[in-house]
C-alpha positions as CSV (number, residue, x, y, z in Angstrom):
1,X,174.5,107.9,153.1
2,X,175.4,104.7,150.8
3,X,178.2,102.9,152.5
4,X,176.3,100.9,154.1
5,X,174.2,98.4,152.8
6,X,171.9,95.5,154.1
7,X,172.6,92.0,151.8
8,X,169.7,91.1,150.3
9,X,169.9,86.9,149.5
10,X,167.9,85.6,146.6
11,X,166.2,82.7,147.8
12,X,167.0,79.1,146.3
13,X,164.6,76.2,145.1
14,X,167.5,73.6,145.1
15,X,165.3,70.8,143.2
16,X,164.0,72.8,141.0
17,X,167.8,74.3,140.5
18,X,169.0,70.7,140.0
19,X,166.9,69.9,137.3
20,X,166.9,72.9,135.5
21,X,170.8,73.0,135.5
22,X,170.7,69.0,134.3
23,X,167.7,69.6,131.5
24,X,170.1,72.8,130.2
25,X,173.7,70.9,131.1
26,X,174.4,74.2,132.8
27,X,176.4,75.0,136.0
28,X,173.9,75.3,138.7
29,X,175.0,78.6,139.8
30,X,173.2,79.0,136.1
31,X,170.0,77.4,136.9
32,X,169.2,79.6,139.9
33,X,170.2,83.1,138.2
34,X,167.7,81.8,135.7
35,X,165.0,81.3,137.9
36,X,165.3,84.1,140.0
37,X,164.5,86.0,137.0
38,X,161.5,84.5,136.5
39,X,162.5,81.8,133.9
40,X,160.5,78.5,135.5
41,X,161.7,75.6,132.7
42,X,164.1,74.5,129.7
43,X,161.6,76.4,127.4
44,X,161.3,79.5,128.9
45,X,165.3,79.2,129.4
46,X,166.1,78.6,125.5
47,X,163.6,81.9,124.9
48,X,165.6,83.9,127.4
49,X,169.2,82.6,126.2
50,X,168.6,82.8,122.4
51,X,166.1,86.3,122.0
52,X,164.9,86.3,118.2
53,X,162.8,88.7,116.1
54,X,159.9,85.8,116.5
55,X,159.4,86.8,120.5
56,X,158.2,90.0,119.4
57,X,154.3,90.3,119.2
58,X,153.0,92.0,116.8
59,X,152.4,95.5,116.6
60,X,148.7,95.8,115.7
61,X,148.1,94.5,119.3
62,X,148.8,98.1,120.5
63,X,145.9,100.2,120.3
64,X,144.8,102.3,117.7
65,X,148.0,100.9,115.3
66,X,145.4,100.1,112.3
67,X,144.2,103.8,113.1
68,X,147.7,105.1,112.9
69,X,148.3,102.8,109.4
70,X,145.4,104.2,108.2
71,X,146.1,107.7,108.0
72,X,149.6,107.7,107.5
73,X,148.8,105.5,104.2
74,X,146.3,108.7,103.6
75,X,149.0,110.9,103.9
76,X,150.9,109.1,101.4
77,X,148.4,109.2,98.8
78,X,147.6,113.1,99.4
79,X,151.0,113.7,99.4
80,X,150.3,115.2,102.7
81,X,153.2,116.9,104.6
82,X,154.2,115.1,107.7
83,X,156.2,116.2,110.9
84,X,157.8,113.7,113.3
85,X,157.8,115.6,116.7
86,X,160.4,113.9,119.2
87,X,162.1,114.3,122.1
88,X,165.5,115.8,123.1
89,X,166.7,113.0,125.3
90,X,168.5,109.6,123.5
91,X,165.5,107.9,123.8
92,X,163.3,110.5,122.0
93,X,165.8,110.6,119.2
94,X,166.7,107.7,118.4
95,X,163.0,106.9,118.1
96,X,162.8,110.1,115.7
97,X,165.3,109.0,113.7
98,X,164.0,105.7,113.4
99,X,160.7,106.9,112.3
100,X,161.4,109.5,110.1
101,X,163.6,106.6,107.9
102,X,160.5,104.4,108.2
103,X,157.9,107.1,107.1
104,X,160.6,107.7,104.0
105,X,161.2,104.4,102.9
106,X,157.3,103.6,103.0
107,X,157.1,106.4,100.2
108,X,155.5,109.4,101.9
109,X,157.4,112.6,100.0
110,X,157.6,115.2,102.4
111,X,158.7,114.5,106.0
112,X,159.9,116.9,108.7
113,X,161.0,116.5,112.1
114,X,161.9,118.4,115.2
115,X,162.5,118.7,118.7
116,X,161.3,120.9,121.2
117,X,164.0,123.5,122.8
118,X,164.7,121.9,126.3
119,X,165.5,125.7,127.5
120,X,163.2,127.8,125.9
121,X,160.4,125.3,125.7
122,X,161.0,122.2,127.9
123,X,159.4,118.7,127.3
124,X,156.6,118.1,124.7
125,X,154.2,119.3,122.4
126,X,153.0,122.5,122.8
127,X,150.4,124.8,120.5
128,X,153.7,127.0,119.6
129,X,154.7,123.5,117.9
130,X,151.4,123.1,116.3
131,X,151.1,126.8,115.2
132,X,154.6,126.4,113.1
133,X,153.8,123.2,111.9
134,X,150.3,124.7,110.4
135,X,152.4,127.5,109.0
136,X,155.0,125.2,107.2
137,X,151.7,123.3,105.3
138,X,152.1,119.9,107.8
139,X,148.2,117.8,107.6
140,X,149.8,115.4,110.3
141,X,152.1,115.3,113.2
142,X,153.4,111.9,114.3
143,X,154.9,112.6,118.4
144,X,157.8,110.1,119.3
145,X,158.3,109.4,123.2
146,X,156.2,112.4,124.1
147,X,152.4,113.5,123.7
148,X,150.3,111.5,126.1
149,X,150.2,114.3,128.3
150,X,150.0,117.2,125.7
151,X,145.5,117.5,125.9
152,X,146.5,122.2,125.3
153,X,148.2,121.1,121.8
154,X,146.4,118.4,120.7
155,X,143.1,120.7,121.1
156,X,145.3,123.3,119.2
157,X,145.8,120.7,116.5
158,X,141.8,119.7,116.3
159,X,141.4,123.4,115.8
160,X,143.6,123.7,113.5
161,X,142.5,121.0,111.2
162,X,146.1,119.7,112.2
163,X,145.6,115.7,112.4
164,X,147.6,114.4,115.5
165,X,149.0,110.2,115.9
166,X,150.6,110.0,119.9
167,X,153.0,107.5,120.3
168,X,154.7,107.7,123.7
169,X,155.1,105.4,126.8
170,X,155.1,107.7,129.7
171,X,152.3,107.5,132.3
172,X,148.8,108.8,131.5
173,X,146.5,111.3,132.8
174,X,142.6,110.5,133.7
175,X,142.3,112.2,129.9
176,X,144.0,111.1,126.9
177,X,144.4,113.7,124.1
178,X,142.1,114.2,121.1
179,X,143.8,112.3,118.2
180,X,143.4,110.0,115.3
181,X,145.4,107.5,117.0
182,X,147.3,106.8,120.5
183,X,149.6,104.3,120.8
184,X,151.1,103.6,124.2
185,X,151.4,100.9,126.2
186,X,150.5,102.0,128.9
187,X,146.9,101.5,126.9
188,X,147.5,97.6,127.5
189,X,146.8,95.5,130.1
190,X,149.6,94.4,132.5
191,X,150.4,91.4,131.0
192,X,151.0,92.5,127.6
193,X,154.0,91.1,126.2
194,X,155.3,95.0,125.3
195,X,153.5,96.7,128.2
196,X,157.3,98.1,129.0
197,X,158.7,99.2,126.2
198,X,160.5,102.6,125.6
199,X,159.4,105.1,123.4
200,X,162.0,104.5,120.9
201,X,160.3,101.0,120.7
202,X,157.1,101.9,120.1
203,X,158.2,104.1,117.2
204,X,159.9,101.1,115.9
205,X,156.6,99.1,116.5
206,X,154.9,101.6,114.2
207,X,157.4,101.8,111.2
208,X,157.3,97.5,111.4
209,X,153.4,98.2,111.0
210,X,153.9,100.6,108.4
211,X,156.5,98.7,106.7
212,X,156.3,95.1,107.3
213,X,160.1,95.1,108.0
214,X,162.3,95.3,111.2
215,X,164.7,97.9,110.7
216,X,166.9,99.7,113.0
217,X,167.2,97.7,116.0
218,X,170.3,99.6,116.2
219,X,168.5,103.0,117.7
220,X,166.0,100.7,119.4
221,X,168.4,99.0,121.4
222,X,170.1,102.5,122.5
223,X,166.4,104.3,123.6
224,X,165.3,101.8,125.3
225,X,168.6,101.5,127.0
226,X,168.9,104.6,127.9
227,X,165.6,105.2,129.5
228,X,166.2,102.5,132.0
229,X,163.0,100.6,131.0
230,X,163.3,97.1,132.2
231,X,165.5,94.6,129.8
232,X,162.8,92.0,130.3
233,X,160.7,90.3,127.9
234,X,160.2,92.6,124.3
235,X,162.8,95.2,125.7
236,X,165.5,92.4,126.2
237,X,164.8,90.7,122.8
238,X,165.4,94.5,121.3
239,X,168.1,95.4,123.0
240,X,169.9,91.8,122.5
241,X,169.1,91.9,118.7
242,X,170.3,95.7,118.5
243,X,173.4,94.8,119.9
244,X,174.6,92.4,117.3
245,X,174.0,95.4,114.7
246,X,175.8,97.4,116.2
247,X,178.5,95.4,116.8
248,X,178.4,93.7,113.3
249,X,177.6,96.7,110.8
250,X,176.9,99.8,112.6
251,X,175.7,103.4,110.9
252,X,178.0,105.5,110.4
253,X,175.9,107.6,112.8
254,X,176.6,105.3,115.9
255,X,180.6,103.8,114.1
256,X,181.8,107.7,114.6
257,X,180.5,108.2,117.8
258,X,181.6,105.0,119.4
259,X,185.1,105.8,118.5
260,X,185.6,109.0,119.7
261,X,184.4,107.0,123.0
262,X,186.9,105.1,122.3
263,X,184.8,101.4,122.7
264,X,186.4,98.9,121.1
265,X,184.6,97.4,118.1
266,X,182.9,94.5,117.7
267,X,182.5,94.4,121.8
268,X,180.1,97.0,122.4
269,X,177.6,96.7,125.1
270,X,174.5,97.5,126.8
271,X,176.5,99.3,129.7
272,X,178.4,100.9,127.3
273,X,175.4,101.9,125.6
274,X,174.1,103.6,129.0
275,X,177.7,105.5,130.3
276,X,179.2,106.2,126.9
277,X,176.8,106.5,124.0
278,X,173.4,107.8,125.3
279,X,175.3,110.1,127.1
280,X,176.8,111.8,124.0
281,X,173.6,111.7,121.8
282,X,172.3,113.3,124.9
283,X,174.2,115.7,125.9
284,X,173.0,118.8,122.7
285,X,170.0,118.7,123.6
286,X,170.7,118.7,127.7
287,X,172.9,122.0,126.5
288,X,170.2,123.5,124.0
289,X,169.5,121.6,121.1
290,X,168.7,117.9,120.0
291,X,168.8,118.2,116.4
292,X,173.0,117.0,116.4
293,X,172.4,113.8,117.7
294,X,169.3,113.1,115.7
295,X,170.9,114.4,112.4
296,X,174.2,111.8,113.3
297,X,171.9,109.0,113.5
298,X,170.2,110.4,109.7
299,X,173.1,110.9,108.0
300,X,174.5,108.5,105.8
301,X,177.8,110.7,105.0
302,X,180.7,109.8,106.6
303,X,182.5,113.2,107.0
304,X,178.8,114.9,108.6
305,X,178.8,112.1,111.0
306,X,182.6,112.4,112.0
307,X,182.1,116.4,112.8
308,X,178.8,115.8,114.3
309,X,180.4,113.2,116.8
310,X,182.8,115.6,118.0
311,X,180.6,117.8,118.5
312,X,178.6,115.6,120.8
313,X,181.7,114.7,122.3
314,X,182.4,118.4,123.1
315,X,179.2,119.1,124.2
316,X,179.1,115.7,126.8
317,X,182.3,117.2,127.6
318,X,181.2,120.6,128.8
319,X,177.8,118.7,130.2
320,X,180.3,116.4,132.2
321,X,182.3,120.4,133.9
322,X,179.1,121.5,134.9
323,X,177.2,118.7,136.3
324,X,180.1,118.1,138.6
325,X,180.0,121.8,139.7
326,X,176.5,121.8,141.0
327,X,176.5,118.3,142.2
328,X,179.4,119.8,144.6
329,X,177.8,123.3,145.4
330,X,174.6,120.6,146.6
331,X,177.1,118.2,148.4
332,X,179.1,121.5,150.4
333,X,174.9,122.3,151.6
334,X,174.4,119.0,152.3
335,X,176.8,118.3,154.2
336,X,176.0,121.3,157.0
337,X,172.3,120.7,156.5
338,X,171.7,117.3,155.6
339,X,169.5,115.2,158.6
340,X,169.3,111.1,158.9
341,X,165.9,111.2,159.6
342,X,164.6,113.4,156.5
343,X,163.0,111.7,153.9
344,X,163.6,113.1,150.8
345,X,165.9,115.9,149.3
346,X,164.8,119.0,147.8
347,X,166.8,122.0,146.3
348,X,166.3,124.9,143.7
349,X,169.0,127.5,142.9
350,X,168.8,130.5,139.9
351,X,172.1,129.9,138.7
352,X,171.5,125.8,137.9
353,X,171.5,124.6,134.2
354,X,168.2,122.6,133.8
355,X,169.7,120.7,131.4
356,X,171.7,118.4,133.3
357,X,169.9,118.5,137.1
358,X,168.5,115.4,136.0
359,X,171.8,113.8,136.0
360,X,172.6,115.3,139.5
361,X,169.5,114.2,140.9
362,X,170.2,110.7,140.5
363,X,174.1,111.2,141.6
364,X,172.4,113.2,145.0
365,X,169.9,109.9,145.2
366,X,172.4,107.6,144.9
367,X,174.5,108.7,147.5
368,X,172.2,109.9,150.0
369,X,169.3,107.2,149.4
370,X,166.7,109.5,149.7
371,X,163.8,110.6,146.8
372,X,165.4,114.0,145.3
373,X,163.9,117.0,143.7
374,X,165.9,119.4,142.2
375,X,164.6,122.6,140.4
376,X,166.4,124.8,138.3
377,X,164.7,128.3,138.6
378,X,163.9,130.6,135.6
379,X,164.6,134.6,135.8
380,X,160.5,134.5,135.8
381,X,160.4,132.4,139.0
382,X,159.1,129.4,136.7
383,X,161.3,126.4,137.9
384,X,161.6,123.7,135.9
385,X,162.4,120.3,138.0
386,X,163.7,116.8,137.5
387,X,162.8,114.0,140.0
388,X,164.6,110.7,140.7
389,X,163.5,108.3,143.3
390,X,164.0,105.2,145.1
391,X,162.7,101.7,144.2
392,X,160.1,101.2,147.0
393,X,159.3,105.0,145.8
394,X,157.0,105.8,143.0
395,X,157.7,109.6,142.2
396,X,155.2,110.2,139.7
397,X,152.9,108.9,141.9
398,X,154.2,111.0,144.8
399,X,153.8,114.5,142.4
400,X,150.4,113.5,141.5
401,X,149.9,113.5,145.1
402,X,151.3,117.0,145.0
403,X,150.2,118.6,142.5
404,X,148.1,121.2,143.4
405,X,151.7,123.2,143.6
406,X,152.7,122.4,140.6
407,X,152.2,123.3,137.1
408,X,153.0,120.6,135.1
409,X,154.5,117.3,135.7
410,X,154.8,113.8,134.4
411,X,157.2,110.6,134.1
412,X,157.5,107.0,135.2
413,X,158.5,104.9,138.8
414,X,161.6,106.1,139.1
415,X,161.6,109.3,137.2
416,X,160.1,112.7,136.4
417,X,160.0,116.3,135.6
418,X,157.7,119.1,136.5
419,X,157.1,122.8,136.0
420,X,157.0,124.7,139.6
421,X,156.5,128.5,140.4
422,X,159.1,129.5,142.9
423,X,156.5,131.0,145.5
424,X,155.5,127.0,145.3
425,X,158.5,125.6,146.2
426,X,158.2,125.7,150.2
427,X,154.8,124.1,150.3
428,X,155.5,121.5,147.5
429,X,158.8,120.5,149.6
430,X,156.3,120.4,153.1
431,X,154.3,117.9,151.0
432,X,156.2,116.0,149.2
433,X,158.4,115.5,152.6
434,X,154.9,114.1,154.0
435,X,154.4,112.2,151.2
436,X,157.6,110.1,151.7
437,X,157.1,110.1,155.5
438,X,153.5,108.3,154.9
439,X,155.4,105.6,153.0
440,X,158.8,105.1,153.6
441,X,160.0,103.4,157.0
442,X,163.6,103.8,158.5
443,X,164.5,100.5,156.5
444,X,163.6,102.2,153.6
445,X,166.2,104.3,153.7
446,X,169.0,101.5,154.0
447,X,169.8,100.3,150.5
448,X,169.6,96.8,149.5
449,X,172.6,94.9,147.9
450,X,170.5,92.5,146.1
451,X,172.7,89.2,146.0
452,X,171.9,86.2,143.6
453,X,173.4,83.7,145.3
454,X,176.0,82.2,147.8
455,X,179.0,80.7,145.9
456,X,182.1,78.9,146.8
457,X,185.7,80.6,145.4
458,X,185.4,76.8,143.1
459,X,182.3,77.6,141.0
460,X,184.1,81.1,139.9
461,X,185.5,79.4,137.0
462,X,185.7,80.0,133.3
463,X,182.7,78.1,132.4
464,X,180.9,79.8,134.7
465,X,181.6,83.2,133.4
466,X,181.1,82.0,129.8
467,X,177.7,80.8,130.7
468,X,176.8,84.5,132.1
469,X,177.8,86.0,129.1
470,X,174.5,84.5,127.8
471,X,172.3,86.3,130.4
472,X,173.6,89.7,128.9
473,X,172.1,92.3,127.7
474,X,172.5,93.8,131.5
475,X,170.9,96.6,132.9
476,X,167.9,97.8,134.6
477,X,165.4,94.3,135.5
478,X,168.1,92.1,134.1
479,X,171.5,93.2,136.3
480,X,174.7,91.9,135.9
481,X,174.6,88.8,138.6
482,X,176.1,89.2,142.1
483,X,177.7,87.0,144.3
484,X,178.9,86.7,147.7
485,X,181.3,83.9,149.8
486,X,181.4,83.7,153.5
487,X,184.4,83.2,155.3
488,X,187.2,84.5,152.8
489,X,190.4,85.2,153.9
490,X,193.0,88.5,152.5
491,X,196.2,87.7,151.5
492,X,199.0,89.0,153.0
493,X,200.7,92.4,151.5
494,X,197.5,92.1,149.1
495,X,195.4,95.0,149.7
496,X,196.8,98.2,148.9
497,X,195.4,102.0,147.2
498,X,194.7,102.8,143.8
499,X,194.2,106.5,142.5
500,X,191.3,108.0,143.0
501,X,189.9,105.9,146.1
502,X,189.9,102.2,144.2
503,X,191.6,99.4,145.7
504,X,192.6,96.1,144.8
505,X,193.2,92.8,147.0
506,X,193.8,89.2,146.5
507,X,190.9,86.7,148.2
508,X,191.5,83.2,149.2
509,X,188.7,80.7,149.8
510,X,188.3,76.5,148.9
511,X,192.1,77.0,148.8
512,X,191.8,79.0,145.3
513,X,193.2,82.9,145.4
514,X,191.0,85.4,142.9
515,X,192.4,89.0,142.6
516,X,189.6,91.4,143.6
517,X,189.2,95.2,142.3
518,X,187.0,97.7,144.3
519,X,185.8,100.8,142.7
520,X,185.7,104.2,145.2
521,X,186.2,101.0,148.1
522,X,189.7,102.7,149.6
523,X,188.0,103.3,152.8
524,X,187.0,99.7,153.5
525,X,191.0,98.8,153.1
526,X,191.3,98.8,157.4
527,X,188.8,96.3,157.1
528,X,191.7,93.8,155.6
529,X,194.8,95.2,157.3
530,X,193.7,92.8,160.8
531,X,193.9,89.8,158.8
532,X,190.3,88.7,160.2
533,X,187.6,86.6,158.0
534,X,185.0,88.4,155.9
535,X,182.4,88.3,153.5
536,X,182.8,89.6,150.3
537,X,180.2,90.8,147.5
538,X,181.2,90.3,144.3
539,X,180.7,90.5,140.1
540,X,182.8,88.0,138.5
541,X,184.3,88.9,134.9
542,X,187.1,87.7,132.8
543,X,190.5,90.6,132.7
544,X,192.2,90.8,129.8
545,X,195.9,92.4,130.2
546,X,198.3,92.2,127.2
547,X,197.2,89.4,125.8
548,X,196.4,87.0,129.1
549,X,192.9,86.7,130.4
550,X,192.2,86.2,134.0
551,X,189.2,85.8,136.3
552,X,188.7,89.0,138.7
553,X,186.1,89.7,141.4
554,X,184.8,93.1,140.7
555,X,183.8,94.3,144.8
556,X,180.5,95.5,145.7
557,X,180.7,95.3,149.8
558,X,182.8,93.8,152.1
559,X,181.8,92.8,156.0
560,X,183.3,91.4,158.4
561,X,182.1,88.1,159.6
562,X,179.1,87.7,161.9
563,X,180.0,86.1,165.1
């Protein structure tokens, strides 16, 4: 279980702080967040503090771009039809969305899109796809965030005299697919400055080929949010510049459905981004069916996007109901069955929506620490699975290493589905178990609270904070900073309950007091009532509360101090 954690300490170059922090005239604290992610001098720093469209590289270093210029500029003088094929999760349709407004603006007459039918179909391209498309007169399908893996429909396509451009992101196979073009970084060698991007970016990398404009850095910055790609390098820039679009002059798409999310305007974030708006685009196509989130980020008409943003509001709603029921039908098995030493977690039950296990998975893994499987089983016995994993864990790796029981699979580090047959499900959990026991130690199973630095309660001040604001966008390779202070003292009558297991204290330390807040933290409150030192873990942020603004330590752990 999670309530314990081990402190992970960045390490600190103190010269190399100094003169970073004196070339920059920034608080040191500064200097070291900087280069503990990777930023080595003043340059690098002004690149990383001030992202612009010019740290993008171009997008005919992908592979096969001129390929995928090529035809689509054939399509447009045939007057071919086209079909944009995406995916139903945010960063499939945003990507969509973005493309299919490229591939019109660029002059091509007829284009179509659509998404596969999570429940009926699951994930990708399939030669059901490619038959319809054939039918409907479509010479080319485009794929958005999907495709690599697809070798049955792209064959289907060849036969059809169907011409097929991939652009996805996710893993490859040994084989790539028969096609005119495929993009993907994963094509790229490691060091390529967009070897991480999403799939919603590498859509956007095509219509800039296409167009020889940057558009839409709005949907951009929500895919690759969304998929938990790292915010480093291209994704960062993206997401940074998407931001102040959506902040400035949003669609009407993304104005409707921040407000019935109730985000304030002009202050919308990346985290934001990840609990509030991905979710909702999301959640039809978790349900059934994708097309209302990619249609709200199409239409230009106010009144369309109002209903269609309450209808993703509706549908996150219901998402929300049943998502919570199995996560406690798995938590009441747990509970009675769960053992320290396991490795991973594995579960499959009839009666589970498949449309939101992914979601559960990562609530079981983030509790219990552990690599989790889950599989939603079909009347047929087909399951179909979602996989979430551990950092020192790569689970796409792991399923390749299992898939002789499987049917299907594919993802990334962190993340992945699969098709299993239920008659496959006891051997594939006896293997994947061995898997994890090969390669994760005891300490594995520990997590980390990674900790930028050691700070004194006198460096939390408002120039400080100000100077983090400029580290943002946050998220997953770029977290918001953490610190901890040794040796703080409670004060008195301070701690006390908030509803639902929060609680807030007061902290005093270099003879300053900083109010404190601890999210689902209720149980550590003994921990202050005997008045001893501790150490506290802590996110620093401004509180604004009718009109004042004050700093306050957001908690991550508390320990008492080592003697």
């Amino acid at each position: 279980m999670t309530d314990v954690y081990y402190w992970r300490i960045g390490e600190i170059d103190r010269r190399a702080c100094v003169n970073l922090a004196n070339a920059l005239q920034i608080p040191t604290l500064m200097a070291q967040l900087l280069l503990q992610r990777g930023i080595p001098n003043s340059d690098a720093a002004q690149a990383f503090l001030n992202p612009s469209i010019r740290q993008l590289s171009s997008p005919f270093e992908l592979t096969d771009m001129d390929r995928a210029v090529a035809r689509i500029a054939q399509a447009r003088k045939q007057g071919e039809r086209v079909l944009v094929f995406g995916d139903y999760d945010a960063d499939g349709i945003t990507g969509t969305a973005l493309l299919v407004s490229a591939l019109r603006r660029y002059g091509l007459a007829h284009v179509e899109y659509a998404l596969p039918q999570r429940l009926e179909e699951g994930y990708g391209l399939h030669p059901c796809h490619v038959a319809r498309a054939k039918e409907r007169g479509v010479g080319l399908i485009i794929t958005v965030d999907n495709g690599i893996a697809a070798l049955p429909a792209a064959q289907a396509a060849a036969d059809a005299g169907v011409d097929l451009i991939i652009t996805d992101h996710h893993r490859m196979g040994q084989e790539l697919p028969a096609a005119c073009a495929v993009i993907t970084p994963q094509r790229e060698p490691p060091d390529h400055p967009a070897r991480e991007i999403s799939g919603a970016a590498v859509a956007f990398k095509l219509a800039w080929a296409l167009t020889n404009t940057v558009r839409d850095l709005d949907l951009v910055a929500i895919g690759v949010v969304a998929d938990i790609v790292p915010l480093r390098g291209e994704n960062r820039v993206l997401v940074a510049l998407g931001l102040r679009e959506i902040n400035a002059n949003p669609r009407v798409g993304i104005a409707k459905l921040a407000s019935v999310a109730r985000l304030r305007k002009g202050r919308r974030t990346a985290e934001q981004i990840a609990f509030q708006i991905a979710p909702r685009i999301n959640a039809g196509g978790r349900l059934g069916d994708g097309r209302a989130g990619l249609e709200l980020l199409l239409t230009d008409s106010p009144t369309e996007a109002d209903c269609l943003a309450k209808e993703l509001d509706a549908a996150n709603n219901d998402r929300r109901d049943i998502e919570q029921a199995i996560f406690d039908e798995i938590q009441a098995e747990l509970s009675e069955s769960f053992h320290p030493n396991q490795r991973t977690i594995v579960m499959a039950r009839r009666d589970w929506h498949p449309g939101v296990i992914g979601i559960v998975a990562s609530r079981v893994q983030r509790k219990y620490f552990r690599p989790v499987v889950l599989v939603a089983l079909g009347e047929d016995g087909a399951g179909r699975g979602s996989a979430r994993s551990i950092a020192d864990f790569d689970i796409a790796n792991a399923l390749q290493n299992c898939e002789e029981h499987l049917v299907r699979f594919g993802g990334h580090h962190q993340a992945a589905g699969m098709t299993i047959e239920a008659h496959r499900l006891d051997a594939f959990r006896a293997s994947f178990e061995k898997t994890a026991a090969d390669r994760l130690g005891t300490a594995h199973l520990v997590p980390p609270l990674k900790i930028d630095a050691v700070a004194s309660f006198s460096q939390i001040d408002s120039t400080l904070l100000e100077q983090l604001a400029r580290l943002e966008p946050y998220g997953a390779g770029n977290p918001a900073p953490v610190f901890c202070t040794f040796g703080v003292e409670t004060a008195p009558n301070s701690p006390r309950e908030l509803r639902n297991g929060h609680m807030k204290a007061a902290f005093r330390h270099d003879d300053r007091l900083i109010p404190a807040i601890g999210f689902n933290m209720a149980h550590q409150l003994p921990l202050l009532a005997n008045g001893g030192l501790i150490d506290i873990a802590y996110a620093p942020r401004f509180d604004e509360w009718k009109g004042d603004c004050t700093i306050q330590l957001m908690l991550k752990d508390i320990r008492p101090v080592e003697s």
